[in-house]
N, C-alpha and C positions, 0 to 999 in steps of 0.2 A: 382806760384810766392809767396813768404814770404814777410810779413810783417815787418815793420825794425824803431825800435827805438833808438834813439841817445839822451844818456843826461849828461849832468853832477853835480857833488856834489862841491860844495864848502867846505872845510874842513880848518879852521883855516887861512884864506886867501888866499888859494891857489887851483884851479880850476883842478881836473881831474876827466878825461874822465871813466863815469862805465861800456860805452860798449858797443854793440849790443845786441838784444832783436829779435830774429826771430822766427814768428809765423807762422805755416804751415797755408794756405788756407782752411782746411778739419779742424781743430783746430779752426781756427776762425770761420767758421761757423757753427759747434757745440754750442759753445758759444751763437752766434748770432739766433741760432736757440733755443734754451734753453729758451733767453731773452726774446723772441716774447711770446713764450709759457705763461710766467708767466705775459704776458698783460691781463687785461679784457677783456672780448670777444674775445681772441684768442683760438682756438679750435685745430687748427692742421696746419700742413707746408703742404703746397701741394708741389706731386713730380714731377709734370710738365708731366704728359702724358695722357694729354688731348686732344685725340683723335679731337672732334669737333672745339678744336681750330688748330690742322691741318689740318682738310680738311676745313677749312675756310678760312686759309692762314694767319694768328696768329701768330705769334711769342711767344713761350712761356718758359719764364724763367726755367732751371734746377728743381730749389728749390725756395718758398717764400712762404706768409702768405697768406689763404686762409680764 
């Protein structure tokens, strides 16, 4: 599923439309993974295959901040 933005410019009094803006899911979270990184205390993304949180019965996210 893409991400999707909608805006418009006002140019000399008159309102048109600049478009669509679709960003893949895998793009965005490049991005979003990138950002974390350059937080304080951030060290690494964990890739979710943690064994002890399935045999625990855990639900555990793909990708996040560890």
């Amino acid at each position: 599923m893409a991400t999707e933005a909608v805006g418009s410019m006002s140019m000399m009094g008159a309102s048109e439309p600049l478009g669509v803006v679709r960003v893949a899911r895998q793009v965005l979270t490049t991005i979003l993974m990138n950002s974390a990184l350059q937080v304080p205390g951030v060290t690494r993304i964990a890739q979710g295959n943690d064994q002890w949180s399935r045999l625990l019965g855990r639900e555990i996210p793909k990708q996040g901040v560890a």
